[in-house]
Each structure stands twice: as C-alpha cells, then as structure tokens.
Backbone as CSV, one residue per row, in Angstrom:
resi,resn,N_x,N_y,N_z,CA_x,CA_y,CA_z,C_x,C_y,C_z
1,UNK,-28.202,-32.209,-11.365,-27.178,-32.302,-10.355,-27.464,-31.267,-9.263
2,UNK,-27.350,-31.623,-8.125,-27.494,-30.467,-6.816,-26.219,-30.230,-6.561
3,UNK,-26.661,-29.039,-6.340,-25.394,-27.911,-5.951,-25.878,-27.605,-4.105
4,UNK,-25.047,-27.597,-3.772,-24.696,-26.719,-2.378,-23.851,-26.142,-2.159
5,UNK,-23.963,-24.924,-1.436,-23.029,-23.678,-1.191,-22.451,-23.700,0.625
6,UNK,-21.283,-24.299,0.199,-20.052,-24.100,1.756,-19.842,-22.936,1.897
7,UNK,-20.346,-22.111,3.056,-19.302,-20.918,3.475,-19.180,-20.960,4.980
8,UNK,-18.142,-20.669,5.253,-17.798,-20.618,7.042,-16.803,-19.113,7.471
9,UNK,-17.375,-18.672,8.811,-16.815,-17.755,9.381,-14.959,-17.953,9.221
10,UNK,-14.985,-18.809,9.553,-13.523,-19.513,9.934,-12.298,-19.147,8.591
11,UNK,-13.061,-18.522,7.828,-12.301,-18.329,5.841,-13.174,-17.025,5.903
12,UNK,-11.878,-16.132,5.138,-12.686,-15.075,4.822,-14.154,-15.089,3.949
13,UNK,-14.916,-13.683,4.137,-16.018,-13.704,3.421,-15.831,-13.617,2.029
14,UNK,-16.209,-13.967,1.148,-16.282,-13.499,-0.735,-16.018,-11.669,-0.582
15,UNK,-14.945,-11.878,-1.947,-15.180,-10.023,-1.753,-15.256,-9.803,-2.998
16,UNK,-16.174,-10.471,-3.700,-16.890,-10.199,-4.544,-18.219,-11.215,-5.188
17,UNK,-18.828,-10.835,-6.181,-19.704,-12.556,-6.163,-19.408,-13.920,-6.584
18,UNK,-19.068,-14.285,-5.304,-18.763,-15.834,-5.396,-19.056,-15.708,-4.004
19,UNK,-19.181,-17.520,-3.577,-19.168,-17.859,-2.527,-17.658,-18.537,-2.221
20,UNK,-18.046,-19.140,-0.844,-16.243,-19.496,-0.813,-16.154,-20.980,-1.701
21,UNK,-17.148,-21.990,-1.386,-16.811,-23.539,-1.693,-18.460,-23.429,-2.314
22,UNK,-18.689,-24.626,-3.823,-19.686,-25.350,-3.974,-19.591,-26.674,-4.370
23,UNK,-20.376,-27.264,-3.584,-20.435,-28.714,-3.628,-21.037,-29.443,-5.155
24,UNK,-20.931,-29.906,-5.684,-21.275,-30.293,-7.110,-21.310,-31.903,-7.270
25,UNK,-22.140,-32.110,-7.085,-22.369,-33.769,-6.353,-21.313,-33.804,-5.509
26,UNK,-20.572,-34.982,-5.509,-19.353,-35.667,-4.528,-18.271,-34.627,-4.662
27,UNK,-18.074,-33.968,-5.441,-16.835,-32.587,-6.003,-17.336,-31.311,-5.259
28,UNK,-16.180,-30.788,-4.136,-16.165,-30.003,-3.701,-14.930,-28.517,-4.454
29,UNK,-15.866,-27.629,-4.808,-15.086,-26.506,-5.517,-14.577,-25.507,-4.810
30,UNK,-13.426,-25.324,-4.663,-12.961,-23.929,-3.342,-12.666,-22.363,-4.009
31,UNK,-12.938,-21.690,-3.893,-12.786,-20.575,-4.427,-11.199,-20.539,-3.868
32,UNK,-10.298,-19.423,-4.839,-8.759,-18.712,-4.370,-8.655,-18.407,-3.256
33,UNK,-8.147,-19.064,-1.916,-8.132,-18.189,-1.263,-6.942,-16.782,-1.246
34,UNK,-6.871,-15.754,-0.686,-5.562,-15.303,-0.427,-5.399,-15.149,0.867
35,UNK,-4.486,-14.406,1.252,-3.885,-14.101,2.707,-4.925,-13.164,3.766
36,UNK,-6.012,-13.492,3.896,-6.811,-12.342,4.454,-6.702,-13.620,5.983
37,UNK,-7.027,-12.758,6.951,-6.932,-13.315,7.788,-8.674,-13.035,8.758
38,UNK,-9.259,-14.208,9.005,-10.746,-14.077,8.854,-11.156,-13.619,10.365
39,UNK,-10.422,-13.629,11.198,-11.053,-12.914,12.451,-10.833,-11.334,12.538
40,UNK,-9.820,-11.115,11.834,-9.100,-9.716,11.760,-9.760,-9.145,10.516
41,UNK,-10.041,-9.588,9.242,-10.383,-8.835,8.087,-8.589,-8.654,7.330
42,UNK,-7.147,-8.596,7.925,-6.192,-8.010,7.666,-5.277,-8.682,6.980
43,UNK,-4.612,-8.117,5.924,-4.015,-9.489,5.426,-2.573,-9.761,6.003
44,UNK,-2.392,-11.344,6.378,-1.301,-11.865,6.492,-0.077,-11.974,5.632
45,UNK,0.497,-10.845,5.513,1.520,-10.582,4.516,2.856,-9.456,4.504
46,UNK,3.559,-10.358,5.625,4.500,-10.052,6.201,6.055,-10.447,5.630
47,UNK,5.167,-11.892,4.984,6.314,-12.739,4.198,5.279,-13.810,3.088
48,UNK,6.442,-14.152,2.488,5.359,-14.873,1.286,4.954,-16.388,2.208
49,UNK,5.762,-16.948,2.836,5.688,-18.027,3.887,4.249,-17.669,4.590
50,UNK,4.125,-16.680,4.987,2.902,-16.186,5.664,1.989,-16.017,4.937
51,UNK,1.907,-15.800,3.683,0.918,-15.715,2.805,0.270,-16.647,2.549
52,UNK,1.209,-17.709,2.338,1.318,-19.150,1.624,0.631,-20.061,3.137
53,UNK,0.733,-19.839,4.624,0.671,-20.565,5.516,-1.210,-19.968,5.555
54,UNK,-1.129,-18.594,5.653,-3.140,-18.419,5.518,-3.653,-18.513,4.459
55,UNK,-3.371,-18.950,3.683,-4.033,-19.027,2.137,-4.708,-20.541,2.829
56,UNK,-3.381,-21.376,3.093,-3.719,-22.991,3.319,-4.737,-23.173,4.387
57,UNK,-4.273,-22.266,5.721,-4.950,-22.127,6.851,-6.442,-21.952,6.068
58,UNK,-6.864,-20.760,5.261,-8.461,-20.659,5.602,-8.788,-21.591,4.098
59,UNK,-8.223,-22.416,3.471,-8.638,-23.589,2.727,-8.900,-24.950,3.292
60,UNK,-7.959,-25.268,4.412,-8.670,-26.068,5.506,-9.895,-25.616,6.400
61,UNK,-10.036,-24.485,6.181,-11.394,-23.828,7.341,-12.625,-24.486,6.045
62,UNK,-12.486,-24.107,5.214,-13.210,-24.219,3.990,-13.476,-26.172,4.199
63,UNK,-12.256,-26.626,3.752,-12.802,-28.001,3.895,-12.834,-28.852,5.329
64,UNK,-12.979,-28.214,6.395,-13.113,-29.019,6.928,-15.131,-28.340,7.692
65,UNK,-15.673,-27.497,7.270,-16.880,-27.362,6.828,-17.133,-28.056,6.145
66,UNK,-17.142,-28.515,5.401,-17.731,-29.412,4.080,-17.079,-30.920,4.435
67,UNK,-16.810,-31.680,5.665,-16.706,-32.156,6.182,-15.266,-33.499,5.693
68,UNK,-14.711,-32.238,5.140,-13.725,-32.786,4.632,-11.770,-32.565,4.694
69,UNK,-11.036,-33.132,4.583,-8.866,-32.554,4.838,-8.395,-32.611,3.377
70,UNK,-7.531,-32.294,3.827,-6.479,-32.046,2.696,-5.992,-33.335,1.705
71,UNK,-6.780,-34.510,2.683,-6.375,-35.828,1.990,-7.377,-35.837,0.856
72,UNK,-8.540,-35.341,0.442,-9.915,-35.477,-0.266,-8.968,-34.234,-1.559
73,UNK,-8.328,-33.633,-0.909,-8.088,-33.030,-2.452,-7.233,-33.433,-3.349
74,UNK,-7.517,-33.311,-4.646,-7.182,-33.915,-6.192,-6.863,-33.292,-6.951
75,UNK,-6.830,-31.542,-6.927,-6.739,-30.756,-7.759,-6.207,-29.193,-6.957
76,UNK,-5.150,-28.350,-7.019,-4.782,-27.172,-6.740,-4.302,-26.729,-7.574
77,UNK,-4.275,-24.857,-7.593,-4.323,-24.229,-9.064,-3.860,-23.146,-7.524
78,UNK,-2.233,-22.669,-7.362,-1.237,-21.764,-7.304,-1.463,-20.724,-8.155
79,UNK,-1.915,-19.770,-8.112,-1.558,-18.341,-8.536,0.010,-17.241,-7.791
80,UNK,0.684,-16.934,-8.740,2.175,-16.291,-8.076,2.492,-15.469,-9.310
81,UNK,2.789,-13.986,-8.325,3.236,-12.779,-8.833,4.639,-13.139,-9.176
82,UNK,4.909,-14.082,-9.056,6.867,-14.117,-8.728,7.101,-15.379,-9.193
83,UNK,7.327,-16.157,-10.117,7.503,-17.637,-9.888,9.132,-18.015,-9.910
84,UNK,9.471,-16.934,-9.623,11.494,-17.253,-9.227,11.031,-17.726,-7.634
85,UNK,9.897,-17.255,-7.106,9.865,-17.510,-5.598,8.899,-18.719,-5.105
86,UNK,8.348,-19.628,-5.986,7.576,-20.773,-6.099,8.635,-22.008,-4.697
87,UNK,9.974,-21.771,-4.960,10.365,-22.758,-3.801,9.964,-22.444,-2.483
88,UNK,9.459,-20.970,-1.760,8.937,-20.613,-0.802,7.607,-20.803,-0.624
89,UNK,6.870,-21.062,-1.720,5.503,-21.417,-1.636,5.394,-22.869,-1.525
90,UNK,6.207,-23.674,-2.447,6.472,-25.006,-2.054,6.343,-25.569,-0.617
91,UNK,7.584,-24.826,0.025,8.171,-25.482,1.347,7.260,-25.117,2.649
92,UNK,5.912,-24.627,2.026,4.800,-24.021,2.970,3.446,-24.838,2.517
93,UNK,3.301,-25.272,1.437,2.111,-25.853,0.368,2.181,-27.036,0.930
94,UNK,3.531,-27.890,1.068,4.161,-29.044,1.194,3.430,-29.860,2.701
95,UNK,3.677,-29.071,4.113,3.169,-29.139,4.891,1.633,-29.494,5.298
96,UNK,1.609,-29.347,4.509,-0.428,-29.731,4.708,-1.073,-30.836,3.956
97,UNK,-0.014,-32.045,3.080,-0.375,-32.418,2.827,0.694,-33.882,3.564
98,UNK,-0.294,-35.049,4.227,0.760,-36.004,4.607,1.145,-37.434,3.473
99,UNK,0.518,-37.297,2.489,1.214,-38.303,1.271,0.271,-38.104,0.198
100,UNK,0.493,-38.724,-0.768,-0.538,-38.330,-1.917,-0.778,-36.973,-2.735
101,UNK,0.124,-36.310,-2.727,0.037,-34.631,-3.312,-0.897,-35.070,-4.538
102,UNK,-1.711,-33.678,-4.708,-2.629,-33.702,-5.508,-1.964,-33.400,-7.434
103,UNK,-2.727,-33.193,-7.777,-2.612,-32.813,-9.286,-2.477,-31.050,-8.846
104,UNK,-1.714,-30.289,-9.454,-1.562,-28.767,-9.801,-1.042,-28.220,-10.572
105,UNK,-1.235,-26.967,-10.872,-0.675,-26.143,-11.533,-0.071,-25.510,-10.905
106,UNK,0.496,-24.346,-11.300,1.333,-22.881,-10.738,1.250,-21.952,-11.933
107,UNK,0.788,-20.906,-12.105,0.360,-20.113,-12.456,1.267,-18.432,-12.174
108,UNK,1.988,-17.993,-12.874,2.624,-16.748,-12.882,1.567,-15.761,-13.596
109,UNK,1.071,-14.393,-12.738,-0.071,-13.988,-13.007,0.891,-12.665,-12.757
110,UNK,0.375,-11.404,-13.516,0.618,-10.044,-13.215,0.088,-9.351,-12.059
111,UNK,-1.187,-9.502,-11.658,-1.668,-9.389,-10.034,-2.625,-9.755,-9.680
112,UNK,-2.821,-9.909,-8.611,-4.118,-10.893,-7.908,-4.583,-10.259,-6.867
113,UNK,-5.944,-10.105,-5.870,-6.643,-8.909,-5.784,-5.851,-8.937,-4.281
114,UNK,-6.315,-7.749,-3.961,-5.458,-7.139,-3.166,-4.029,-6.950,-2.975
115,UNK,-3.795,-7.152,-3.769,-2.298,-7.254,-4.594,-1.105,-8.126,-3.720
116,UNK,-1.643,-8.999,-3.534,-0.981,-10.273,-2.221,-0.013,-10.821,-3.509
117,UNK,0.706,-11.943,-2.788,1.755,-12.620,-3.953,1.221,-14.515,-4.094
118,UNK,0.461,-14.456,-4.038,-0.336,-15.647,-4.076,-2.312,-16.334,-3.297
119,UNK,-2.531,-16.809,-4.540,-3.875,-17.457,-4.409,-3.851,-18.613,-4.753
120,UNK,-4.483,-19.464,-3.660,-4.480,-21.205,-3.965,-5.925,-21.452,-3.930
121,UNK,-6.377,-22.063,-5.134,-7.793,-22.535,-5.452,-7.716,-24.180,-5.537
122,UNK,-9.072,-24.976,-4.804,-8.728,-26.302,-4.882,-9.605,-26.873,-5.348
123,UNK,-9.668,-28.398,-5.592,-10.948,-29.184,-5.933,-10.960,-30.664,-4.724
124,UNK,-11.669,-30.896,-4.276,-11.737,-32.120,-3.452,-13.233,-32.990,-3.515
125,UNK,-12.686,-34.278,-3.389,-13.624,-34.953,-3.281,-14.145,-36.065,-2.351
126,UNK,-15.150,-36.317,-1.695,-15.639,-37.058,-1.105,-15.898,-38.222,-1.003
C-alpha cells in the first residue's frame, strides 16, 4: 500500500513526530488538530467556541490540500477536558458540516498538549 504525507502551511506545523495528514490508499488520516493558529504560531483560546472554530479551521486547511471538504469525512475523534461543555463544541463542530455528519466519538481526557480544551482528529475519504 502507498502512503503519502499531506502537510500545508495553512495548519499548524507537527510539534512533535508526526506529520499533519497521511494518505493510505483512498483514506486520508488527519492528525488532532488543536487551537494553534498557523500564521501567528498563537493559540486561539479565548473561548472554547474559538478553540473549537480553529481546530475545524486548520482541519479544513489539512483537507482541502489533499484535495478534499468536510463532505469526504467518515470518521472524527473529539478530545475534551470538560465534557459538561461538549454542547459548545457541538454548536461549533456542527457548522462545517452541510448533511451527512460523520461517525464520532467524544472523548473526556485529563489534558491535551498545550493544555487547550479540545483536539479534533479525522479520517476522510476519497
């Protein structure tokens, strides 16, 4: 099976070893993003809404490099410090997708790096 490696300016860089997206035949793999904001380096985290709006923001940067939207994805995996606060991540998650919501989880985690209040990891396919 060939592998290819997606990365774009437009999504933060890996801040550690991983890349951002690998392609795995027709299955595109997205790494977590969190709230970093990729022209600035700074994270967007002012509010969890804001967290939740650049997480999505640089996961579309991600797939739409790999020449692909939000309609190709099949699979999201929510990471949340808080899951009393999952309806705010909802009513922000919700937006980016126009019918067809994918398969997910949600995930209540003790902390996630840079100690943000959420990471959204995806799977899409072509």
């Amino acid at each position: 099976m060939e592998k290819k490696i997606v990365n774009t300016d437009k999504a933060p860089a890996p801040i550690g070893p991983y890349n951002q997206a690998i392609f795995a035949g027709d299955t595109l793999y997205i790494s977590g993003q969190v709230c970093i904001d990729p022209q600035t380096g700074d994270l967007n985290n002012e509010s969890l809404e804001a967290e939740t709006h650049q997480c999505m923001l640089n996961l579309k940067a991600i797939l739409e490099t790999a020449g692909l939207d939000f309609s190709h994805v099949v699979k999201s995996t929510i990471f949340i410090t808080d899951m009393n606060r999952v309806a705010a991540i909802n009513s922000v998650y919700g937006q980016y997708f126009t019918s067809d919501f994918p398969a997910r989880e949600t995930v209540q985690v003790a902390a996630l790096p840079k100690f943000v209040n959420v990471e959204i990891s995806m799977i899409a396919v072509r």
